[in-house]
GUSESE-259315 format. One record per residue (C-alpha): residue number from 0; chain; x, y, z. Coordinates in steps of 0.25 Angstrom, whole numbers, plus 5000, padded with zeros to 4 digits. Example, Ala and Ser with C-alpha at 12.3 -4.5 7.8 and 13.67 -1.06 7.14 Angstrom:
<timar voti="0" sero="A" px="5049" py="4982" pz="5031"/>
<timar voti="1" sero="A" px="5055" py="4996" pz="5029"/>
END
This chain:
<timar voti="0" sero="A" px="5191" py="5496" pz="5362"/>
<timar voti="1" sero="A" px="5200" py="5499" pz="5376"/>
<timar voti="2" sero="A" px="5199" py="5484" pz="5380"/>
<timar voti="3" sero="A" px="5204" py="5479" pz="5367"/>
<timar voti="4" sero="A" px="5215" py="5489" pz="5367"/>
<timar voti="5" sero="A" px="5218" py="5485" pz="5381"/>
<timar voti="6" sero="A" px="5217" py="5469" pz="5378"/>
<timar voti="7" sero="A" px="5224" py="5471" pz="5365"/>
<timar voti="8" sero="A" px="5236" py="5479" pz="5373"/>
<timar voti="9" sero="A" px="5236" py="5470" pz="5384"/>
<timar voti="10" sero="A" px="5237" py="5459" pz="5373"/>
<timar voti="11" sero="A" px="5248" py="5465" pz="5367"/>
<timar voti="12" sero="A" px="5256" py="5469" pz="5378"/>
<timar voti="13" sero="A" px="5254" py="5453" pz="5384"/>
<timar voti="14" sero="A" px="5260" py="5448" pz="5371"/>
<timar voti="15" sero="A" px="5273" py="5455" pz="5373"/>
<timar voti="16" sero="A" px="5274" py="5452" pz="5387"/>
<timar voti="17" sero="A" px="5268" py="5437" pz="5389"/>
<timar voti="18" sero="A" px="5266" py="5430" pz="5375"/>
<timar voti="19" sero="A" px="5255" py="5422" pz="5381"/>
<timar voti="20" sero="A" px="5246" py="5433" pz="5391"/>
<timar voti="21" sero="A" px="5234" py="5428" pz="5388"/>
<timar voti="22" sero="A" px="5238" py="5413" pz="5393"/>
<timar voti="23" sero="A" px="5245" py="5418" pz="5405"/>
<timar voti="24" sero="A" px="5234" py="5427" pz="5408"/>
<timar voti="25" sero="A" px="5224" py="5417" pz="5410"/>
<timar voti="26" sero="A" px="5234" py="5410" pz="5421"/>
<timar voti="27" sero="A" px="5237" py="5421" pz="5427"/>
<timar voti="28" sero="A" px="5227" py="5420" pz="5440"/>
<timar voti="29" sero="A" px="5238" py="5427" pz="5448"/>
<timar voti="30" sero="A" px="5238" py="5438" pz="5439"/>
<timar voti="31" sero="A" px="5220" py="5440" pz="5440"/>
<timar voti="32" sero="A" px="5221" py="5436" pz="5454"/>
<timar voti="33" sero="A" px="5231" py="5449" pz="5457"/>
<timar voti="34" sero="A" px="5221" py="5457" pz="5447"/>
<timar voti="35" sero="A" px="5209" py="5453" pz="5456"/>
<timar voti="36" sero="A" px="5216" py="5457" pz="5467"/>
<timar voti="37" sero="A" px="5218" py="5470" pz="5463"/>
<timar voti="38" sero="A" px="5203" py="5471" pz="5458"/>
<timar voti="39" sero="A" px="5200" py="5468" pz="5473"/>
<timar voti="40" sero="A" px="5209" py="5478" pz="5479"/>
<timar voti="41" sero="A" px="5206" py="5489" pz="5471"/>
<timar voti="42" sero="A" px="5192" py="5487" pz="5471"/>
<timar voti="43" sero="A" px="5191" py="5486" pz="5488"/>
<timar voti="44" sero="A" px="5200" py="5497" pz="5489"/>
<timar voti="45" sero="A" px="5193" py="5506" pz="5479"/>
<timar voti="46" sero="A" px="5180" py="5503" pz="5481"/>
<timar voti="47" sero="A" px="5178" py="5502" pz="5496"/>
<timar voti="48" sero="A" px="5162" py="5497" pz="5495"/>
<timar voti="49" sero="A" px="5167" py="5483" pz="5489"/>
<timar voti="50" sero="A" px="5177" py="5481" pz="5501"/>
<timar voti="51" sero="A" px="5164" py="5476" pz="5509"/>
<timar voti="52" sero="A" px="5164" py="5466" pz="5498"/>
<timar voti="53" sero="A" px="5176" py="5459" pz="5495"/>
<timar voti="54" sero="A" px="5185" py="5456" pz="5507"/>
<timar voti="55" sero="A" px="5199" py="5462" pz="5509"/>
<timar voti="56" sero="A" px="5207" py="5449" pz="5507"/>
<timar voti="57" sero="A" px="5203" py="5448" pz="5492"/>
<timar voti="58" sero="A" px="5214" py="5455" pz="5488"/>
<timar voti="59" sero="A" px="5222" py="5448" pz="5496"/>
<timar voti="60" sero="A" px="5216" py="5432" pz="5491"/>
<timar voti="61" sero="A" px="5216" py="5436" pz="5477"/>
<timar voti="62" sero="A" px="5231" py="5440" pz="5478"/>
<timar voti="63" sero="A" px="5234" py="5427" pz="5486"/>
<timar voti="64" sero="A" px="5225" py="5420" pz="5473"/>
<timar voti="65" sero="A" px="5236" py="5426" pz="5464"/>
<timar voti="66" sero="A" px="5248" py="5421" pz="5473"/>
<timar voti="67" sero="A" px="5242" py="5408" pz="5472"/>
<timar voti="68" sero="A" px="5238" py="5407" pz="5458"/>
<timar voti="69" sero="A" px="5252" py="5412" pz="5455"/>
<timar voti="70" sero="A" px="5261" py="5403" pz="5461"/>
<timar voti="71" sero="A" px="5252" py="5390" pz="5461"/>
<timar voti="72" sero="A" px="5242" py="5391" pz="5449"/>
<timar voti="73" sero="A" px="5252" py="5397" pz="5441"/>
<timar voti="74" sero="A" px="5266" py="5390" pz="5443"/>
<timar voti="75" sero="A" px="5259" py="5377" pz="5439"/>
<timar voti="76" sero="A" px="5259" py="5381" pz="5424"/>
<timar voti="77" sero="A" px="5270" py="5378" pz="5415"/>
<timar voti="78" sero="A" px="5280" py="5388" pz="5412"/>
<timar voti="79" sero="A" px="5282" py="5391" pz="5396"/>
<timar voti="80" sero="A" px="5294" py="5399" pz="5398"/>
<timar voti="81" sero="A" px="5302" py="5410" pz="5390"/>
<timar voti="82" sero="A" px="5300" py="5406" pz="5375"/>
<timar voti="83" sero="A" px="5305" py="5418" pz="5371"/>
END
């Protein structure tokens, strides 16, 4: 029940912002790369046990990944612009 309410939120609140979420969403490597990154700082400053495990530069690397995807892999697709 909470998930549907939360996608069914997030669905209505992306269709007043972007008309087109979903699309955008499933190019948006920047945007997962930047979540990862948090997911990796979070979880190595929080949880200390799992900082033998994953190197301090992922955050680092992944947030370098978003850069990249960003300015490269994004810019290469056409723009629709304002059809408002």
């Amino acid at each position: 029940m909470l998930r549907m309410l939360i996608t069914s939120t997030r669905d209505a609140v992306a269709r007043v912002l972007i008309p087109d979420a979903a699309a955008v969403y499933k190019k948006a490597w920047s945007l997962r790369l930047i979540e990862l990154a948090a997911v990796a700082d979070i979880i190595l400053n929080v949880v200390p046990v799992i900082g033998d495990y994953l190197p301090w530069w992922l955050t680092l690397a992944l947030l370098g990944g978003a850069y990249v995807a960003r300015l490269l892999i994004q810019n290469k697709e056409p723009t629709n612009g304002d059809k408002a």
